[in-house]
C-alpha positions in Angstrom: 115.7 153.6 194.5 112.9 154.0 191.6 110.7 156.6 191.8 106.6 156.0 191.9 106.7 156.8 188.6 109.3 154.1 187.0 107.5 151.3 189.0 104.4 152.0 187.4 106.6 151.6 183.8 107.9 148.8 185.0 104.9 147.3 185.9 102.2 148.7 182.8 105.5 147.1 180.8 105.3 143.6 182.4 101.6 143.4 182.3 101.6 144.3 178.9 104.6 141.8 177.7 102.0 139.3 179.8 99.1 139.9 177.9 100.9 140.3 174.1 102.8 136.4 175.4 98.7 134.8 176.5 97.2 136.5 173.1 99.9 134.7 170.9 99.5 131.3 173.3 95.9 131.0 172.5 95.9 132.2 169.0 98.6 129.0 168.9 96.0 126.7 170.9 92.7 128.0 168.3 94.5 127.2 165.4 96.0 123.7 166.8 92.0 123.0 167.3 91.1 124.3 163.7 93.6 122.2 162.4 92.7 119.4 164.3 89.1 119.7 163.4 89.8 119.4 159.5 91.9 116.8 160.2 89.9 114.9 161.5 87.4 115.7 159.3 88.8 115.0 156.6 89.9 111.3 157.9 86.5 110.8 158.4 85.0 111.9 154.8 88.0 109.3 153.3 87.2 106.8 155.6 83.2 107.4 154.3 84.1 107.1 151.4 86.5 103.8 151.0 83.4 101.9 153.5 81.2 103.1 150.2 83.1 102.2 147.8 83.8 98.6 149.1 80.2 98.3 149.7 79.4 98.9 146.0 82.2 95.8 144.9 
């Protein structure tokens, strides 16, 4: 049987692995968004530019 002591290891262990996992998720799910954003971005200053472009011919 564990002792008082070992369960509150156990548990400071599990809640800590917890966080350390849901930091690393949602430094994953900001970057995907970043990226996204430029991506986007960027799509939309080439897209800018070809509509001026063909406007000028």
């Amino acid at each position: 049987m564990p002792t008082a002591k070992q369960l509150a290891d156990i548990g400071y262990k599990t809640f800590s692995t917890s966080m350390i996992l849901l930091t690393v998720y949602g430094g994953y799910l900001c970057s995907a968004r970043v990226y996204q954003f430029f991506q986007r971005r960027s799509s939309e200053r080439q897209a800018s530019e070809e509509q001026k472009t063909s406007g000028v011919l």
